[in-house]
Structure formats: structure tokens, C-alpha cells
TIKOL-21065 format. One line per 8 residues: number of its first residue (from 1); their letters; for each residue x, y, z of C-alpha. Coordinates in steps of 0.02 Angstrom, whole numbers, padded with zeros to 5 digits. Each point is the difference from the previous one (the first is absolute). Layout:
N
NUM = A = X,Y,Z; ...
This chain:
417
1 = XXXXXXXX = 04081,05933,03829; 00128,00037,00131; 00078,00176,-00018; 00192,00078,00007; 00034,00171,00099; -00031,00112,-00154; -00173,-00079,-00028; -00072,00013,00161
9 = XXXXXXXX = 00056,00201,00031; -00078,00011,-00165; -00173,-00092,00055; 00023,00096,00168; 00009,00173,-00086; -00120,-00025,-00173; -00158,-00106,00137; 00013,-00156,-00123
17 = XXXXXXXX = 00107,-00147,-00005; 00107,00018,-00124; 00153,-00118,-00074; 00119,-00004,-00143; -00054,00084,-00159; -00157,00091,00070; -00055,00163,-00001; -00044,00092,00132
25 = XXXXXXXX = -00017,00205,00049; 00094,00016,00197; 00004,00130,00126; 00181,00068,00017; 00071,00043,00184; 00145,00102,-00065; 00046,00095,-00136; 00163,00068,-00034
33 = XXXXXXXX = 00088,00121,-00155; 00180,00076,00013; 00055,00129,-00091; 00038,-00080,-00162; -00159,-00070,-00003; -00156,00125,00103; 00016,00131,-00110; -00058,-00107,-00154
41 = XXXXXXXX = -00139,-00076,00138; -00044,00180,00036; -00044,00042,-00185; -00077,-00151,-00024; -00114,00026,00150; -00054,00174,-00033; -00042,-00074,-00197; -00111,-00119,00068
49 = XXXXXXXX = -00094,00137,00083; 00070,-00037,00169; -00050,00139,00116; 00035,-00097,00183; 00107,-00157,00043; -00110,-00111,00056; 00100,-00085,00157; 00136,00135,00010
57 = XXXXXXXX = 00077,-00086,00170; 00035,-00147,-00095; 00114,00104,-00130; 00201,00047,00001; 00068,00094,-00095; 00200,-00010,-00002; 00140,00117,-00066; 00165,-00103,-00013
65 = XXXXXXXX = 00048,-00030,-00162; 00067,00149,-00051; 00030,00057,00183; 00043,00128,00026; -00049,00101,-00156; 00148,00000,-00128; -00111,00131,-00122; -00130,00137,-00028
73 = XXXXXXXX = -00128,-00140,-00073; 00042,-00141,00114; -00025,00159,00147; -00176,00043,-00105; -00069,-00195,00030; 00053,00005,00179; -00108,00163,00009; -00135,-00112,-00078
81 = XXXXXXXX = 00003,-00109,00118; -00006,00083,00144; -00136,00120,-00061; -00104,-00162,-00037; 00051,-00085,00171; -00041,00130,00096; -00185,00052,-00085; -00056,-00178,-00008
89 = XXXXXXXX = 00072,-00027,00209; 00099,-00172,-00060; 00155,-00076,00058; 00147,00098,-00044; 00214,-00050,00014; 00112,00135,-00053; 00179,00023,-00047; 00099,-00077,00118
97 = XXXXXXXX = -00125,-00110,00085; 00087,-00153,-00119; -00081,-00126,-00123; -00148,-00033,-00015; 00015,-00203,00015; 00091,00015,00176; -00101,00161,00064; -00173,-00077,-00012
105 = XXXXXXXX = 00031,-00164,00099; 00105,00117,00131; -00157,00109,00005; -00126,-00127,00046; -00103,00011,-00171; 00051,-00201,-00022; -00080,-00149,00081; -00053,-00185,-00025
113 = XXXXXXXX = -00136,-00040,-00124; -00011,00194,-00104; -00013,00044,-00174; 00104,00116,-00042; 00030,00097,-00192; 00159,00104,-00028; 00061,00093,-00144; 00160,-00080,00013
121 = XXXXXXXX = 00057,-00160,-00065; 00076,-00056,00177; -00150,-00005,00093; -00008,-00177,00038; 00128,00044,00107; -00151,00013,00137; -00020,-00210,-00014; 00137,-00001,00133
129 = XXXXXXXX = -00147,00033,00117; -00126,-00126,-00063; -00073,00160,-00115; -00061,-00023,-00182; 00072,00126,-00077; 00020,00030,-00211; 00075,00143,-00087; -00113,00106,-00125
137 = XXXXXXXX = 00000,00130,-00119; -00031,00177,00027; -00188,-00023,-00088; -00044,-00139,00134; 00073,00108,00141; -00105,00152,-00043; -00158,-00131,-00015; 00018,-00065,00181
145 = XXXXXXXX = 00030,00168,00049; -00172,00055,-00081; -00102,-00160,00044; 00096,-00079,00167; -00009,-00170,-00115; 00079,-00077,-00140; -00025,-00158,-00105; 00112,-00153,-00041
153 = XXXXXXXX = 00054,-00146,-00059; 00033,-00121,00118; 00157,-00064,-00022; 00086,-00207,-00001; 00125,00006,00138; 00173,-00094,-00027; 00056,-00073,00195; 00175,-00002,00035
161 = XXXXXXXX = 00065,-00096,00149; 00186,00053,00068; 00089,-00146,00081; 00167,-00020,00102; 00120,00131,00069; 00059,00170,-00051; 00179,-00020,-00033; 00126,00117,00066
169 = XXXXXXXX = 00032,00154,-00089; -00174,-00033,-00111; -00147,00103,00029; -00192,00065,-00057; 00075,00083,-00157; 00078,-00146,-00031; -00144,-00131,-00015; -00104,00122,-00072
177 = XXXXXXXX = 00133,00021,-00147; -00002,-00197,-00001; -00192,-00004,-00020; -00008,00107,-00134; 00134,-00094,-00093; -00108,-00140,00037; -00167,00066,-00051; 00089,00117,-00152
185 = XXXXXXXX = -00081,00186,00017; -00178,-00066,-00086; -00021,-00171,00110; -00124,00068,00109; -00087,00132,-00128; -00186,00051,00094; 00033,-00147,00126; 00038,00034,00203
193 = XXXXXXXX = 00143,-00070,00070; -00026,-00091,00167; 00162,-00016,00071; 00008,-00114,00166; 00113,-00124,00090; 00152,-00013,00126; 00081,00116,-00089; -00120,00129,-00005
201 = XXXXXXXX = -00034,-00053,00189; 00189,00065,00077; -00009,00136,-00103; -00027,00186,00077; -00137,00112,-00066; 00130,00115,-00087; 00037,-00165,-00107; -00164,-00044,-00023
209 = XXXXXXXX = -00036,00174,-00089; 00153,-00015,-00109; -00057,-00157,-00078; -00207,00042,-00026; 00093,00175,-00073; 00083,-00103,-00123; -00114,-00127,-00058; -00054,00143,-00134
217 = XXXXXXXX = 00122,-00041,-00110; -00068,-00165,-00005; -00146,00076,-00083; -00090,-00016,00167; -00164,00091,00011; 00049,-00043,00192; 00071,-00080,00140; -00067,-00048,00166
225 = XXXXXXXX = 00076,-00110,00144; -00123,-00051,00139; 00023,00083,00167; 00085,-00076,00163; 00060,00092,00146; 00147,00109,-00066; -00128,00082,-00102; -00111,00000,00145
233 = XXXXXXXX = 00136,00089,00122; 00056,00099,-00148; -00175,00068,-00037; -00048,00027,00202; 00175,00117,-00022; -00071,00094,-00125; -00168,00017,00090; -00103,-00087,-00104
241 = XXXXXXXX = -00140,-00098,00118; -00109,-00071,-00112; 00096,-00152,-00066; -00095,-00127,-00083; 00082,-00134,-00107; -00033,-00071,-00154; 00049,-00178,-00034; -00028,-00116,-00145
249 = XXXXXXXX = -00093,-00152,00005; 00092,-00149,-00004; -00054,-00072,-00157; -00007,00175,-00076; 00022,-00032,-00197; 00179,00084,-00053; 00057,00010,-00209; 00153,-00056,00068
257 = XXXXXXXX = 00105,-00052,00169; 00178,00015,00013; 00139,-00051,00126; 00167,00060,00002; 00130,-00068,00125; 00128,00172,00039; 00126,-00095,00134; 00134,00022,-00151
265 = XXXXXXXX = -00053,00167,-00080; 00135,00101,-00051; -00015,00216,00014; -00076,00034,-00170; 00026,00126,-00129; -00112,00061,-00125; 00106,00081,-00154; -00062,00120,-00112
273 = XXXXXXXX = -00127,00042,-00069; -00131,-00150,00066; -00055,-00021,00159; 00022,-00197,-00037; 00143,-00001,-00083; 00066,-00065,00184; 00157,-00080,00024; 00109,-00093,00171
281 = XXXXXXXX = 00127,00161,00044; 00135,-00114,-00034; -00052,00012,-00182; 00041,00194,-00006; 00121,00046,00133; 00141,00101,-00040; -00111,00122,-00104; 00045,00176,00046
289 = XXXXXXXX = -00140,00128,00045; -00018,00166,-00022; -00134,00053,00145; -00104,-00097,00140; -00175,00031,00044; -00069,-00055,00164; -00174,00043,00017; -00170,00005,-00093
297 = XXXXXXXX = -00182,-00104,00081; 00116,-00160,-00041; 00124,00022,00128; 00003,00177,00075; -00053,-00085,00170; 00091,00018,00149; 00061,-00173,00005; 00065,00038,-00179
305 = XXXXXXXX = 00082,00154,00091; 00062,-00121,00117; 00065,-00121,-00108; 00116,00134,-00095; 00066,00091,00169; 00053,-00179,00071; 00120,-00009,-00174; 00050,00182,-00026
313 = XXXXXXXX = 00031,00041,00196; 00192,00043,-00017; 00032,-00010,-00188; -00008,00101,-00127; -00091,00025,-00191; 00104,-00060,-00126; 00091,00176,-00070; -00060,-00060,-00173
321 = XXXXXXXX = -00173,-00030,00045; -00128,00112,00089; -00148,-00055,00109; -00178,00076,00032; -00107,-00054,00145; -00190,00055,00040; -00096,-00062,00135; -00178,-00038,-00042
329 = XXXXXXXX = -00086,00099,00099; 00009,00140,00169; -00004,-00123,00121; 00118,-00108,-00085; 00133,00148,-00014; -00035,00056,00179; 00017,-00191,00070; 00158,-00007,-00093
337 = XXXXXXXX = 00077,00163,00070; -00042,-00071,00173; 00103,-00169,-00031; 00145,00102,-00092; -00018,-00078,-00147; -00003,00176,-00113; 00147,00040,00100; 00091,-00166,-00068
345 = XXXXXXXX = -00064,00040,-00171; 00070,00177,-00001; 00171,-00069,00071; 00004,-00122,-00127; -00016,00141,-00147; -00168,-00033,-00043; -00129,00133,-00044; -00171,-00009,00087
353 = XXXXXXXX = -00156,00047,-00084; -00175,00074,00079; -00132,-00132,00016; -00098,-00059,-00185; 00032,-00081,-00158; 00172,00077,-00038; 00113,-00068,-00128; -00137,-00142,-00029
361 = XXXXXXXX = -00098,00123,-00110; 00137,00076,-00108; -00072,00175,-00006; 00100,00099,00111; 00126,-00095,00120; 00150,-00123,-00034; -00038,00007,-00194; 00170,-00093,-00081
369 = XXXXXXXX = 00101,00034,-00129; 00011,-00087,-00170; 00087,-00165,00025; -00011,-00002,00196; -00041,-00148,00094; -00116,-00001,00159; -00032,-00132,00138; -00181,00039,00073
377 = XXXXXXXX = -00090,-00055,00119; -00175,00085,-00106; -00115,-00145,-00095; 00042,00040,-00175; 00114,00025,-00116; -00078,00026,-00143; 00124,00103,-00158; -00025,00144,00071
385 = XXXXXXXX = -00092,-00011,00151; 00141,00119,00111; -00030,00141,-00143; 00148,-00059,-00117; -00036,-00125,-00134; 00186,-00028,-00032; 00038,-00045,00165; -00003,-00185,00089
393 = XXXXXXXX = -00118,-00064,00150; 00065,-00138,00108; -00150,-00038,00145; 00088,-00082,00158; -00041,00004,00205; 00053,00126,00091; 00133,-00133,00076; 00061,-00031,-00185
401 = XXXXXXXX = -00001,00210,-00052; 00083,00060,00179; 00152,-00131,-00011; 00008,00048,-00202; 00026,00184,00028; 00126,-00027,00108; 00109,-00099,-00116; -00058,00079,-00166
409 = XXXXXXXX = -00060,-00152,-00078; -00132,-00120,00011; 00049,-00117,00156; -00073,-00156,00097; -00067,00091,00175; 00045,-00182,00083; 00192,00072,00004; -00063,00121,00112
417 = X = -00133,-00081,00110
């Protein structure tokens, strides 16, 4: 039987073949836990008698979450961390360094054809760059950590073909809202997501991340997208030289293939408190917002960065509305500083945030008040999900959030593009 992506990293990584529906115990490349997450893996590891990780230069540990520390027992797990980093010699990002979904590609610990585990449900944000790659619990974490391996399921894979042009004003965020409408958030429950096509063709790597990031709340297990050369030059730029793609077989058996032609694709909106409750913007504009959030592993790239100084350069935040931009990661906020694009942000009134999770996580930055109404640019938003159940989530691009703050309601970015 001919295989998908997903199936033959899995063969490649367990020495069997292996398709849909088997079962089969893998060697993981990389292993990652942030700071929500390692100190559970930590406890878990030491219960199961772990005394040594077993391939500590293929862990990472990252602190971004709640970074930096907003509390004595946030400050305690970060201690944790480190202590644990440091005695077992693994891979170690601290406050500052960003999250943990942009910082690992930028690092080099990505490339073609891995398997990779992360105690975060965004991992599959690593299929940008042909890398099979599944968010786990804590428990599974602290078992690769112990044993270097870990056993699955091999999943179905749902292919998704992207035809025609991007429209004007419409971007990643925007046909990744429209998929999920599409799919509803349990369409692709334990099934991998191979996204392909013209679409996916013109689109730059920081795209490419934004939709794989996304497919989650599909109920992806993951996404993938074959390689071509942008991920090539983009990989060679983070110095990764072994680059070795995986590509499915042409007959490969899918559970289901989809096509979707975007030349007429409206910005998209997703409205509280659903992921998939996803609507045109024309459907919603006018609503007034309270805050904007530009940031998060969705779009805290810095051609999201980009995207937002273009609008903002010479105008001004709404006076009744407030906005709150963090660059994913060091090298993001540095590159940004060197364009002037933090200097446009702080012109325009808006307040910049040290590289991580930020408002995303709703433990310590940006929390809203009851009532309020936010535009993000974060994946989710979930009652909740910012740290106030009373408030409202609206999920945009950071086109559709940057032209909203200005006017203080949500607003078509094609008026300003």
C-alpha cells in the first residue's frame, strides 16, 4: 500500500512499515516541554524512576508562557526547570528567548522528515518544514525523555489541496479560520492534515507556520506540507544541512481529500467563544473592541510585525481601545527594532511586550475586564482563554486586528491596503 508523509516518518523512525491504524513504538528526534507543561514531565520522570535522559541533545526545555515570572510559584517551576536542564545537560530557552513554536525552528532543532513530541498542543506547527510533529501530554513527554522512544497510533491523514489566488487584503489567518469552519473543530480528530497546492506554493514560510499552527483546532493530531525550495533556503538560513524530504506516494490512501478554491475569500473572523464559529468580516464589522493582541506562535512573526507597522505607521490607537504587541521571539524583536517597526508601534500608542506567550495565556499580561472585547491574532478563544471568562475573543490577521485598533471597531483591512 502506498503511504502519506505521516506514515512513512513513522516507518522511518519505529524500522517497520507502518500505515493507518497501526501500532508502532518510534524513535523521537526532539523533545520539547515549556513551562506550563516540564514541570509535570519532570515529576513524572523522576516517578518512573528516571535517573538520566536518555538523548538529552535531542531535548528543549522552554520558559515562555508565563514569561517573565508574574509569581513566587510560577518563579519556583522556572527554578525547576533550570535545576533539571542544567543536571541532565539538555536544551534549555529562557525568559526572553520567545516561544517555544518560533524559537526551535530559528534554532536549527527542525528539519525535513523528524519526529518530534511537544508538551504543547501547537506543535504541529513544525509540519511547515516537512516535520511530523504531534502534541502530547506531560506523561508521554517524561516517557520519551526516559526511553528516547515512544509508541503510536498511526494516524488517517485528510489531504487538502489550496487552489487559485490570495486575494488582496486576505491572508494565512484567514484560510486557516476558513478551514476550520470547514472542517468544524473535530473534522480532523487523530488525523494529519496534508495541506498542498498553488496556494500553499506562493506562500512564505511565516504563512506556512501559521496555518500547520492552526490546523489544531481542527482536531488535528498534525499537519505537514511537503518541502520545496523556500523551505529549503529557509532551513540553509537557519543552518540546518541535513535536509532530507519526505514526500507521499502518489497513490498514498487518504480518509479524505479536499479542494478549496480561495481567489474570492473574504478576511475571516472567528467570534467568540469557538474557534469555528468563523464568519466573512463583513458579517461583524462595526463591532467595537476593547483591546488588540498581535502576537502569540500564530502570528508573532516578523511578517506579522510587518503587516501591522505598514497599517499603523502614522496613525494612532483608537483612544477607546488599547493595543498589546509581542514579538515571538529575540530575534524577531531585534529584526524588528532594526526595520523601525517598534518605533512605529510606540508612535502609534501601542504597548510592546518582551518575547513569549503574553496575553495568549491569560495568567499575567493583557488579562480584560468583564464585558471587554478583544481582536487577537492568538489561536483560541476559548470562554476564558485570555484569563477572564466574562470577556469576548474575536481571532482575526494581524491585517484585520492592526486596521481594527485604529478605528475602535472591527473593520475590513481592504480599506486600508
Amino acid at each position: 500500500m502506498k503511504q502519506t508523509i505521516a506514515e512513512k516518518i513513522l516507518s522511518d523512525h519505529s524500522g517497520k512499515r507502518v500505515t493507518a491504524g497501526d501500532i508502532c513504538i518510534a524513535e523521537i528526534d526532539l523533545v520539547m516541554a515549556q513551562d506550563g507543561t516540564a514541570p509535570l514531565a519532570i515529576k513524572a520522570f523522576e516517578e518512573m524512576g528516571g535517573k538520566k535522559v536518555s538523548h538529552p541533545e535531542r531535548a528543549v526545555f522552554v520558559i515562555d508562557h508565563n514569561s517573565p515570572s508574574p509569581s513566587i510559584g510560577v518563579s519556583q517551576l522556572h527554578k525547576l526547570m533550570r535545576n533539571f536542564a542544567k543536571k541532565q545537560r539538555i536544551n534549555f530557552s529562557d525568559v526572553g528567548q520567545g516561544i517555544c513554536h518560533i524559537v526551535l525552528p530559528e534554532k536549527g532543532y527542525v528539519k525535513p522528515g523528524d519526529l518530534i513530541i511537544g508538551a504543547d498542543s501547537h506543535t504541529p506547527t513544525y509540519g511547515a518544514l516537512n516535520a511530523f510533529a504531534v502534541g502530547m501530554g506531560s506523561t508521554d513527554v517524561a516517557a520519551s525523555l526516559y526511553t528516547g522512544k515512544l509508541w503510536f497510533k498511526v494516524p488517517e491523514t485528510i489531504k487538502i489541496s489550496l487552489l487559485g489566488k490570495l486575494p488582496q487584503g486576505v491572508f494565512a489567518k484567514d484560510i486557516a479560520l476558513f478551514l476550520i469552519k470547514k472542517l468544524r473543530a473535530d473534522g480532523a480528530n487523530y488525523q494529519v492534515v496534508e495541506l498542498k497546492g498553488e496556494v500553499i506554493n506562493s506562500l512564505s514560510m511565516e504563512s506556512r507556520f501559521t496555518l500547520c499552527n492552526m490546523m489544531v483546532e481542527a482536531g488535528a493530531k498534525s499537519a505537514i506540507l511537503e518541502a520545496d525550495d523556500k523551505t529549503k533556503k529557509w532551513l540553509k538560513e537557519y543552518r540546518v544541512k541535513e535536509i532530507n524530504p519526505v514526500f507521499p506516494d502518489a497513490n498514498a490512501q487518504y480518509s479524505q481529500l479536499l479542494e478549496f478554491n480561495i481567489s474570492d475569500l473574504e478576511p475571516q473572523i472567528a467570534k467568540p467563544h469557538r474557534v469555528d464559529n468563523v464568519v466573512s468580516i463583513k458579517k461583524i464589522e462595526g463591532k467595537r473592541i476593547d483591546q488588540a493582541f498581535l502576537g502569540t506562535c500564530t502570528n508573532g512573526r516578523l511578517e506579522d510585525l510587518r503587516i501591522a507597522a505598514l497599517i499603523l505607521k502614522g496613525k494612532k490607537v483608537h483612544q477607546n481601545s488599547r493595543l498589546i504587541i509581542v514579538p515571538g521571539s529575540r530575534k524577531i524583536f531585534q529584526d524588528a527594532l532594526l526595520e523601525g517597526l517598534i518605533e512605529i508601534f510606540i508612535e502609534a500608542e501601542a504597548a510592546v511586550l518582551p518575547p513569549g506567550c503574553g496575553p495568549c495565556v491569560g495568567t499575567h499580561q493583557g488579562v480584560p475586564a468583564d464585558g471587554e472585547v478583544v481582536i487577537s491574532t492568538a489561536n483560541r478563544n476559548f470562554k476564558g482563554r485570555m484569563g477572564n471568562p466574562n470577556s469576548f475573543i474575536y481571532l482575526a490577521s494581524p491585517a484585520t486586528v492592526a486596521v481594527s485598533t485604529i478605528k475602535g471597531e472591527i473593520t475590513d483591512p481592504r480599506e486600508f491596503l
